[in-house]
TILOPA-298659 format. One record per atom (N, C-alpha, C): x, y, z; atom name. Coordinates in steps of 0.1 Angstrom, whole numbers, plus 5000, padded with zeros to 4 digits. Atoms other than C-alpha are relative to their C-alpha. Last residue first. Layout:
<pts>
    X    Y    Z  a
    X    Y    Z CA
...
</pts>
This chain:
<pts>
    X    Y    Z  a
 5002 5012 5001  N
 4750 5195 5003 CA
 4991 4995 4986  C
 4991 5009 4999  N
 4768 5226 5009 CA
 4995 4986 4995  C
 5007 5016 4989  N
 4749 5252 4998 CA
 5010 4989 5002  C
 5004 5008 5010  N
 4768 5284 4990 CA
 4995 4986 5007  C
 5000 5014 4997  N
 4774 5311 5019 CA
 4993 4990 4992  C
 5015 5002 5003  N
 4779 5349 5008 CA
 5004 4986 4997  C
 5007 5009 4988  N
 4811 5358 5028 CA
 4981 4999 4993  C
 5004 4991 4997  N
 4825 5378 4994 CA
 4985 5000 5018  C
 4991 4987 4991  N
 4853 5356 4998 CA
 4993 5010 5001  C
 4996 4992 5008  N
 4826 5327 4994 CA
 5011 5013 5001  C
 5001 4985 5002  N
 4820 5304 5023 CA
 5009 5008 4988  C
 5006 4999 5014  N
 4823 5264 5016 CA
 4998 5019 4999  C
 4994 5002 5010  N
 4850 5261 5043 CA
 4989 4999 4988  C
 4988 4994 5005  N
 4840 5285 5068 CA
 5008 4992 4988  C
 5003 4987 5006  N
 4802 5278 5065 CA
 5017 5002 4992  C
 5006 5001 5015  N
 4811 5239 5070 CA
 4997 5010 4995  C
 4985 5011 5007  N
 4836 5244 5100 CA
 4992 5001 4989  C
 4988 4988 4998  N
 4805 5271 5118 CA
 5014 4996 4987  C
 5008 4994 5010  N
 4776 5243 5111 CA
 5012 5009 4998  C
 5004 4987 4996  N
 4797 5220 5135 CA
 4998 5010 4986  C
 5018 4999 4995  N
 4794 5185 5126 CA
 4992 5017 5008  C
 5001 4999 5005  N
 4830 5172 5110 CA
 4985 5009 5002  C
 4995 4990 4995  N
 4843 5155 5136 CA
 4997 5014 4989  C
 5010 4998 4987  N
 4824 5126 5128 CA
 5001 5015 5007  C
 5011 4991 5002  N
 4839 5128 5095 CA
 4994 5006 5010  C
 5008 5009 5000  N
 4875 5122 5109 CA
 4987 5008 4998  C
 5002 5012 4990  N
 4902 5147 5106 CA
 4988 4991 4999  C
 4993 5014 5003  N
 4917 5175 5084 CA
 4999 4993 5013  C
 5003 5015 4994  N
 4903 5209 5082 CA
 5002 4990 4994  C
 5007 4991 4989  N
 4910 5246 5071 CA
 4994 4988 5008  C
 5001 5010 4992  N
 4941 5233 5047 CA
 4991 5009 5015  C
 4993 5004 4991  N
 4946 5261 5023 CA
 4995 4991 5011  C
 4988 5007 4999  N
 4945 5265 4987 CA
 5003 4999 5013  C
 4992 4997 5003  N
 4914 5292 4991 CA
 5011 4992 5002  C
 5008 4987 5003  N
 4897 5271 5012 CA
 5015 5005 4998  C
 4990 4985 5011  N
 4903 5234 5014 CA
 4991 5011 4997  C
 5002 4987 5004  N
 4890 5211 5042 CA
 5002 5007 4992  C
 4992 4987 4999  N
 4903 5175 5043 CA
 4996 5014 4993  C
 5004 4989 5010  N
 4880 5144 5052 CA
 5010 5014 5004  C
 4995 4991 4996  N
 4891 5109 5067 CA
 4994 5018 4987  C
 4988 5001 4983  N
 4882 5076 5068 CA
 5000 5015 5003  C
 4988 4991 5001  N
 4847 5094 5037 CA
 5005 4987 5015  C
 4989 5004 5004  N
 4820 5078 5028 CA
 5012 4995 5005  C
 5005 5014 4996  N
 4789 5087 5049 CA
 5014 4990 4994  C
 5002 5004 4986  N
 4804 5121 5058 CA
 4995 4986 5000  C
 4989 5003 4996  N
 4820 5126 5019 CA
 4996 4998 5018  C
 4994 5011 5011  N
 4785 5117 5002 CA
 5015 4999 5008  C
 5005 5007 4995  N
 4767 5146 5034 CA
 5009 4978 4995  C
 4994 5002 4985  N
 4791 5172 5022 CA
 4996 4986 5005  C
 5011 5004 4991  N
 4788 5168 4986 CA
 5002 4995 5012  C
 5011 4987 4993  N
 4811 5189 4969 CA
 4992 5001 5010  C
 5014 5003 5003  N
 4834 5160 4964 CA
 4995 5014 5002  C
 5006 4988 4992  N
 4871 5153 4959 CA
 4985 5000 4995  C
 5008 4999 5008  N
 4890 5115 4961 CA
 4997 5017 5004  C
 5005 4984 4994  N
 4918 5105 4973 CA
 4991 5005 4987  C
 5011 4994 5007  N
 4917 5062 4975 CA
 5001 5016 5000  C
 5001 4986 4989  N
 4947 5047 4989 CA
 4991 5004 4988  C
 4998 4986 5008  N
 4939 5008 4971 CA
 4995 5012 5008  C
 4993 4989 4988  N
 4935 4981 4998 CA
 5013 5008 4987  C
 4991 4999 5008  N
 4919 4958 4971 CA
 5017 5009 5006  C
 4996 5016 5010  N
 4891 4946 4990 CA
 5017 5003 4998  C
 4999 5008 4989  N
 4890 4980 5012 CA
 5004 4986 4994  C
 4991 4993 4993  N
 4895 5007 4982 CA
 5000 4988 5017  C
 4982 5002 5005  N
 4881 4986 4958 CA
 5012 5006 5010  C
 5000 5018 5000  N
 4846 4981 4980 CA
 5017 5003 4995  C
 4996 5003 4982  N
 4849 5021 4989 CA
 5003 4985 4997  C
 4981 4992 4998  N
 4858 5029 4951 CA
 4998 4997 5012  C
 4994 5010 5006  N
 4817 5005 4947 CA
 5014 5005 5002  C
 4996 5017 4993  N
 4804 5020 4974 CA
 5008 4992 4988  C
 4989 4998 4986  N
 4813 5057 4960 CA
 4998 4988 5007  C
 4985 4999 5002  N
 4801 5047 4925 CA
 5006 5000 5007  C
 4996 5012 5007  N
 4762 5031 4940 CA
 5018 5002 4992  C
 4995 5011 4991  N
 4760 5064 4958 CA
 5003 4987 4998  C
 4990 4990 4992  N
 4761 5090 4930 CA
 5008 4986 5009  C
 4989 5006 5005  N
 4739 5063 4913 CA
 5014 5007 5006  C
 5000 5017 5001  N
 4716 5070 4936 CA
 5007 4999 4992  C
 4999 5005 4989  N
 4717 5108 4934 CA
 5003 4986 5008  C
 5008 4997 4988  N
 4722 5117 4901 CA
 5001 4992 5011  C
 5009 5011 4997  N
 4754 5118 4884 CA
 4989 5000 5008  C
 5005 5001 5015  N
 4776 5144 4869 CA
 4990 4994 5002  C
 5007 4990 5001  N
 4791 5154 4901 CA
 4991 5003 4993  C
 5019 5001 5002  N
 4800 5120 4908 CA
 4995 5011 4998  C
 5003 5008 5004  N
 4837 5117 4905 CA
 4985 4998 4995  C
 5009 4995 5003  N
 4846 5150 4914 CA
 4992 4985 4990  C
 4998 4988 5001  N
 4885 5141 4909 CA
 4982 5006 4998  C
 5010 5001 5009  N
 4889 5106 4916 CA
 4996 5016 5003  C
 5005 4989 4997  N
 4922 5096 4924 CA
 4988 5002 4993  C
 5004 4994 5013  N
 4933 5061 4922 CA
 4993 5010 5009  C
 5006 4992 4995  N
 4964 5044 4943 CA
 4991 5006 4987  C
 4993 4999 4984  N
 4982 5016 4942 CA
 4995 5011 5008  C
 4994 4986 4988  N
 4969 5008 4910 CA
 4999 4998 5010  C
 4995 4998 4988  N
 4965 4978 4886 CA
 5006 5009 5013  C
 4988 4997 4997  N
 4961 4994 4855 CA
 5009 4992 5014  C
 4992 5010 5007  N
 4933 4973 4850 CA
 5013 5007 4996  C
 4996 5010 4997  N
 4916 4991 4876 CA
 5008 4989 4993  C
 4990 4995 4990  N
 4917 5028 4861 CA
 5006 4982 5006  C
 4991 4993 5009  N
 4899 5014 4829 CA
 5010 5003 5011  C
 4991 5015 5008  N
 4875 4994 4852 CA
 5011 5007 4992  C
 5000 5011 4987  N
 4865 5028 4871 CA
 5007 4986 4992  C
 4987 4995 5004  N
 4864 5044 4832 CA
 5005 4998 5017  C
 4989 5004 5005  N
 4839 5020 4827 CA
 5012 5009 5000  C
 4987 5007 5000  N
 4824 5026 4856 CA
 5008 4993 4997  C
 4990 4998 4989  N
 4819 5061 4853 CA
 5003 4986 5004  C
 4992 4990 5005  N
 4804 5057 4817 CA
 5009 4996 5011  C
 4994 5012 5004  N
 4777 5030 4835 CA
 5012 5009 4993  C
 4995 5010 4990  N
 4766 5060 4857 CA
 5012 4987 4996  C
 4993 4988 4999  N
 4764 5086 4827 CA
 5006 4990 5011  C
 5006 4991 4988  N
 4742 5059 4812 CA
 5008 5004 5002  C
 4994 5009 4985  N
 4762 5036 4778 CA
 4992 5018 5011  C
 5015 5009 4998  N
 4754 5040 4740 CA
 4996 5002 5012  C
 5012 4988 5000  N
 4783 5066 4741 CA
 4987 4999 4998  C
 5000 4992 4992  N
 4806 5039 4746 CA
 4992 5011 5003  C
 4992 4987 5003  N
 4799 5016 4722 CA
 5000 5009 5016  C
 5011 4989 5003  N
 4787 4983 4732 CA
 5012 5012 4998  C
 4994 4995 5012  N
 4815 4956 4731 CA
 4990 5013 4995  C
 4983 4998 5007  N
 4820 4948 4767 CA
 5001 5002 4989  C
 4997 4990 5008  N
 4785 4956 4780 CA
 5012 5005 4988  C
 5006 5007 5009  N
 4778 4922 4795 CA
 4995 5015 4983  C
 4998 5008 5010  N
 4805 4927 4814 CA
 4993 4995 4989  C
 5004 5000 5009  N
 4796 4954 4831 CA
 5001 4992 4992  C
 5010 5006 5004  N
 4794 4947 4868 CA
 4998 5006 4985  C
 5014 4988 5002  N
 4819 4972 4881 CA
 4989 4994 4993  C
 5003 4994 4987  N
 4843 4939 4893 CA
 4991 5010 4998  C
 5007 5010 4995  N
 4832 4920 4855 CA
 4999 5008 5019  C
 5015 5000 5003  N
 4844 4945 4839 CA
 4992 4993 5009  C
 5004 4986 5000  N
 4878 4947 4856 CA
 4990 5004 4998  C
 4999 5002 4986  N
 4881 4907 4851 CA
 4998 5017 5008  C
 5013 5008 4998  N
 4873 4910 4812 CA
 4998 5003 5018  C
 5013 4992 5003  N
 4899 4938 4812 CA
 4989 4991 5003  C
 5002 4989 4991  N
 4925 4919 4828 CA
 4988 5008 5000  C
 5004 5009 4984  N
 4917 4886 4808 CA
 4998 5012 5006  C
 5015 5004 5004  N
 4921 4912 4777 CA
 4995 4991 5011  C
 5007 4990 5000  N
 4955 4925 4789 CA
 4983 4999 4996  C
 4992 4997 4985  N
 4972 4891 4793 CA
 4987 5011 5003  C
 5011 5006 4996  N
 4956 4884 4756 CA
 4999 5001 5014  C
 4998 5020 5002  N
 4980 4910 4745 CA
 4989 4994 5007  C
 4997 5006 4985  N
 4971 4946 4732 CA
 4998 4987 4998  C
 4993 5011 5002  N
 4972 4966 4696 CA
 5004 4995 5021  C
 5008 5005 4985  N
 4950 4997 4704 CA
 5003 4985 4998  C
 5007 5012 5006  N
 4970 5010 4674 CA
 4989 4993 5007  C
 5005 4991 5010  N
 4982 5040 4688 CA
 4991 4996 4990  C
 5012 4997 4997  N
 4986 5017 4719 CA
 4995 5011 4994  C
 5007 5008 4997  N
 5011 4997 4701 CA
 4987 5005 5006  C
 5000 5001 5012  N
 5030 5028 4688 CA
 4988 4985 5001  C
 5010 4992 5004  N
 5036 5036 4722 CA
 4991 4993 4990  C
 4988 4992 5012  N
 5054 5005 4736 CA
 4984 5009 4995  C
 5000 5009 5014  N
 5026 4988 4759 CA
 5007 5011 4992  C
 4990 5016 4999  N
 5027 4988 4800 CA
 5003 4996 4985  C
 4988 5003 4990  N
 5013 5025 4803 CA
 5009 4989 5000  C
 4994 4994 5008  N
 4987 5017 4776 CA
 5012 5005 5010  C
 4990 5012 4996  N
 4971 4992 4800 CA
 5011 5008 4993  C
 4994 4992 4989  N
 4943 5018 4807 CA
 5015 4996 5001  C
 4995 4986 4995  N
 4933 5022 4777 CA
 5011 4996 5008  C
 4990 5003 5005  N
 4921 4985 4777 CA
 5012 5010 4994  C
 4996 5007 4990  N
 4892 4998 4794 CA
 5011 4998 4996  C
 4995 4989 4996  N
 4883 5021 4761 CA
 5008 4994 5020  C
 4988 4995 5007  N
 4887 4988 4741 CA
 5003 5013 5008  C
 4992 5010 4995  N
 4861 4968 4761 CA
 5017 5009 4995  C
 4996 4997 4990  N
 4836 5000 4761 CA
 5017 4989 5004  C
 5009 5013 4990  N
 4837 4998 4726 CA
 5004 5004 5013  C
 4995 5012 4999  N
 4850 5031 4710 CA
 4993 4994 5006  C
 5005 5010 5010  N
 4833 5061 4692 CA
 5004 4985 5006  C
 5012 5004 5006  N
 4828 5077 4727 CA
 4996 4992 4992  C
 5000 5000 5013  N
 4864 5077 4739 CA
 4984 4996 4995  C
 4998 5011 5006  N
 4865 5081 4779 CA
 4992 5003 4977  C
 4991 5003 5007  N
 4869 5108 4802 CA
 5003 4989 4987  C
 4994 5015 5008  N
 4846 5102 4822 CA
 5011 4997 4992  C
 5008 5004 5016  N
 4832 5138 4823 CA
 5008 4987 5001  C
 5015 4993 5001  N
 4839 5144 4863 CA
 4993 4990 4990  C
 5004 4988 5004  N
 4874 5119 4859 CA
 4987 5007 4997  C
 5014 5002 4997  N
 4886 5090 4879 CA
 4999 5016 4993  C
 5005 4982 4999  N
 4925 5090 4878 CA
 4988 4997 4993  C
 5012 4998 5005  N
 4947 5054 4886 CA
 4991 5015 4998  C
 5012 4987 4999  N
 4980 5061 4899 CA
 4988 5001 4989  C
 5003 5006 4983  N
 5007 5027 4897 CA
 4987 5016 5003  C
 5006 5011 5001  N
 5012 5037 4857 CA
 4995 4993 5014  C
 5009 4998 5009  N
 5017 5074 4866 CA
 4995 4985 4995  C
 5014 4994 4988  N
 5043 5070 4892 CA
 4986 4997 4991  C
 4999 5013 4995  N
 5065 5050 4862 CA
 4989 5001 5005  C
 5006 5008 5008  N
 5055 5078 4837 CA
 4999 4985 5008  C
 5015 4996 5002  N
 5066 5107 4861 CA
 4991 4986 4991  C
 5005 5011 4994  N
 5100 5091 4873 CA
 4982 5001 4997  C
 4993 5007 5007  N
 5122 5115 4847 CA
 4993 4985 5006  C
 5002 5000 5015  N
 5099 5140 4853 CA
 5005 4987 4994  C
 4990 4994 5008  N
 5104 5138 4891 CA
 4991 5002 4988  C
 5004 4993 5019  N
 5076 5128 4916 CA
 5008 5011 4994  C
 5004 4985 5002  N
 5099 5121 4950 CA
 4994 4999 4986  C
 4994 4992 5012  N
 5099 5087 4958 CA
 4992 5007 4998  C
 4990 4997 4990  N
 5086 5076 5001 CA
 5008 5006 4981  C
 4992 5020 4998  N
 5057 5051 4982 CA
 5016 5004 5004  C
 5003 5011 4993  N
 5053 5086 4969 CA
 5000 4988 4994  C
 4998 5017 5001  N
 5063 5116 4971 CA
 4989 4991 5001  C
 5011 5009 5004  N
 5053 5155 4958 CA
 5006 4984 5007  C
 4999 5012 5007  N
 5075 5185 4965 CA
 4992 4987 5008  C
 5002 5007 4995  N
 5079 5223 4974 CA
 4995 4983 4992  C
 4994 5004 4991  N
 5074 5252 4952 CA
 4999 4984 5002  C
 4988 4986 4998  N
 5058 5259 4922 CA
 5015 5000 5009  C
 4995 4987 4990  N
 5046 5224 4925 CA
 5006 5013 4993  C
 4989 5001 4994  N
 5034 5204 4889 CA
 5004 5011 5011  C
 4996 4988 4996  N
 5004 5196 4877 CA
 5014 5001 5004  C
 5007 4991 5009  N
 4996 5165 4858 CA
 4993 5016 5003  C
 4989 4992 5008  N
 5025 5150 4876 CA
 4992 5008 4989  C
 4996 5006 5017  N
 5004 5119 4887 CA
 5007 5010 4993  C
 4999 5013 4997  N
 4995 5133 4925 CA
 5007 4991 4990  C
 4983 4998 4998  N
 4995 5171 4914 CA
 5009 4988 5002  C
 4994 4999 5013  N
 4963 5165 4898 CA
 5018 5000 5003  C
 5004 5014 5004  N
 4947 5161 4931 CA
 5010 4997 4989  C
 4992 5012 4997  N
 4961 5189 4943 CA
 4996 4990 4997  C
 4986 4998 5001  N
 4950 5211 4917 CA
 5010 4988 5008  C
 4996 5008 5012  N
 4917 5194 4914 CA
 5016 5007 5001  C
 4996 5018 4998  N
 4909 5205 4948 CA
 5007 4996 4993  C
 4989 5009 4999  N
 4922 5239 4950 CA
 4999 4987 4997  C
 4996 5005 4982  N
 4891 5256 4968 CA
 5021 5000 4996  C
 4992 4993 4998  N
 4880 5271 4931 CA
 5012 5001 5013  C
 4993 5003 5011  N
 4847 5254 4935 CA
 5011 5016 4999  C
 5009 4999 5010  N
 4840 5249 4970 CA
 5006 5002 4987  C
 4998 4984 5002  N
 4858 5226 4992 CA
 4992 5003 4988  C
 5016 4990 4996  N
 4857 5194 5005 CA
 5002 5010 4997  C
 4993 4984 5001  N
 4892 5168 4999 CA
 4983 5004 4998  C
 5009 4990 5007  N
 4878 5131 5005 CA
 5004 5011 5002  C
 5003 4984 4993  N
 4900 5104 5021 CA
 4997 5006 4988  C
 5005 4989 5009  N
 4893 5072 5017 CA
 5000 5011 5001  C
 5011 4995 4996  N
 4923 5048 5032 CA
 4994 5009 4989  C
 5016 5012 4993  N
 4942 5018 5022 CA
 4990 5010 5006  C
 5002 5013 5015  N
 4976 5039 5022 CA
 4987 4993 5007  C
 4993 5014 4996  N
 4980 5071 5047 CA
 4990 4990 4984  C
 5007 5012 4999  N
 4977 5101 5029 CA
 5001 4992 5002  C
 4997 5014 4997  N
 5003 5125 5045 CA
 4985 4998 4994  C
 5003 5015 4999  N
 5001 5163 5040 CA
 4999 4990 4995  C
 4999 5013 4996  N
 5018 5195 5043 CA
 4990 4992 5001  C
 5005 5011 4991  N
 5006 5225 5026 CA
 5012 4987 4999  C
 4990 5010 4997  N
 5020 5261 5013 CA
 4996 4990 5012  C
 4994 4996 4993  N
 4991 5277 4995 CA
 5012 4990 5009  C
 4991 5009 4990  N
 4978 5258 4964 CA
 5006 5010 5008  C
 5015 5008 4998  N
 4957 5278 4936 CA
 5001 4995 5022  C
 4992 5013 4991  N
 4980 5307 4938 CA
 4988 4992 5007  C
 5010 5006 4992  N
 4966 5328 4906 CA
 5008 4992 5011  C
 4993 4991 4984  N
 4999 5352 4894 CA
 4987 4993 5008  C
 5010 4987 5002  N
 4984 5344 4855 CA
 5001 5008 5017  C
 4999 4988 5006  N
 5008 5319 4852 CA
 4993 5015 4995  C
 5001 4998 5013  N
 4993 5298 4879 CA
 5009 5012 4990  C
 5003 4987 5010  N
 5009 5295 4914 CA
 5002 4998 4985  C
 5000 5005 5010  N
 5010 5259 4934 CA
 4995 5017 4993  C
 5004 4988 5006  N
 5026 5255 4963 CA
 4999 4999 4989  C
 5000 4999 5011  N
 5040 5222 4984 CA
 4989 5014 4996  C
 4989 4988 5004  N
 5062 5223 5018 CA
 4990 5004 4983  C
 4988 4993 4993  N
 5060 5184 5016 CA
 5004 5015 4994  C
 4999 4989 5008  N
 5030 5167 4999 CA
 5005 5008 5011  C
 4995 4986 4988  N
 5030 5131 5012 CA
 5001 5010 4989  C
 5001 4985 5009  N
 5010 5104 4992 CA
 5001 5006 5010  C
 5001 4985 4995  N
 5015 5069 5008 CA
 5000 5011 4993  C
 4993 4990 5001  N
 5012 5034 4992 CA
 4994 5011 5008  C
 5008 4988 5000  N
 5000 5000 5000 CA
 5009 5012 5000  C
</pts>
């Protein structure tokens, strides 16, 4: 099981924005922690920062105890699964081929330009489909497929990377209510089964208090809470981290 420490880390856009103020912290491995904040908090910065698809201004990224280089970015990057709003995933393709994505880390370029993969890779996928229950979807198109079923084939797409860790960046935002909750039991089952470090971000307070080992505050780029949901229950902590800078208070749940 892996760790994600962020030592000392800052993150200023070229436009003089500073998403990221200067934070410390540790994800322990095997847990779900949920980042909370409103939009513009920072999440996806740090999230993003995890796989090198941001990079510090300052300060620096490990893990599994190695520092995210450039020169180690593609290794990190096959062991880091990434869950995305829109899915991310290829419309004209089969759902079996956009799973098979994910393996493109493990296959000479030019092979996954081709979507040229080995039978190795095709067990994996079947067995990936089969944990988010779609197997019986494996050659439908992608853009045949519910906004729910979408999320999890790009869920199986992360898993047949075999990861050590997968981030999921607003995973459900897109999704109504019930299926909201049928994606976050199914990343809790992977994340306990599989004892994959889960960091995920939400909007939804109530999704990261029924969810959530641990939940981390962000306002404006800065760490305004980090501990257990339970602890989580004063009206006061949830104003100050969803509050606006012009203190006009957005809904939380």
């Amino acid at each position: 099981m892996t760790t994600i420490q962020f030592k000392g880390v800052t993150k200023t856009f070229n436009n003089g924005f500073q998403a990221i103020q200067s934070t410390d912290l540790t994800i322990h491995p095997g847990d779900f922690t949920v980042i909370l904040g409103s939009s513009g908090a920072g999440k996806s910065t740090l999230l993003r920062m995890v796989n090198g698809l941001e990079t510090p201004s300052q300060g620096e990224v490990f893990i599994d105890k190695r520092k995210l280089t450039p020169q180690n970015q593609r290794h990190i990057r096959a062991n880091v699964g990434m869950i995305f709003q829109q899915f991310n995933l290829v419309n004209r393709l089969n759902v079996m081929t956009n799973v098979l994505i994910g393996r493109s880390y493990y296959r000479r370029w030019w092979e996954s330009l081709f979507y040229l993969f080995t039978k190795q890779d095709y067990e994996l996928a079947h067995w990936a489909l089969e944990r988010v229950g779609l197997t019986d979807k494996a050659w439908q198109r992608a853009s045949d497929l519910s906004g729910g079923q979408q999320q999890r084939v790009a869920i199986a797409r992360a898993l047949v990377q075999k990861p050590q860790i997968i981030i999921a960046d607003e995973p459900v935002a897109s999704l109504d209510p019930a299926t909201s909750i049928e994606i976050l039991e199914l990343l809790l089952k992977i994340c306990q089964e599989d004892g994959v470090t889960v960091l995920a971000s939400l909007h939804q307070v109530n999704l990261a208090m029924q969810f959530a080992d641990r939940i981390i505050g962000l306002k404006q780029g800065t760490v305004i809470f980090d501990d257990q949901p339970v602890n989580l229950i004063h009206d006061s902590l949830l104003e100050t981290i969803y509050q606006k800078e012009d203190h006009e208070t957005i809904a939380v749940a």
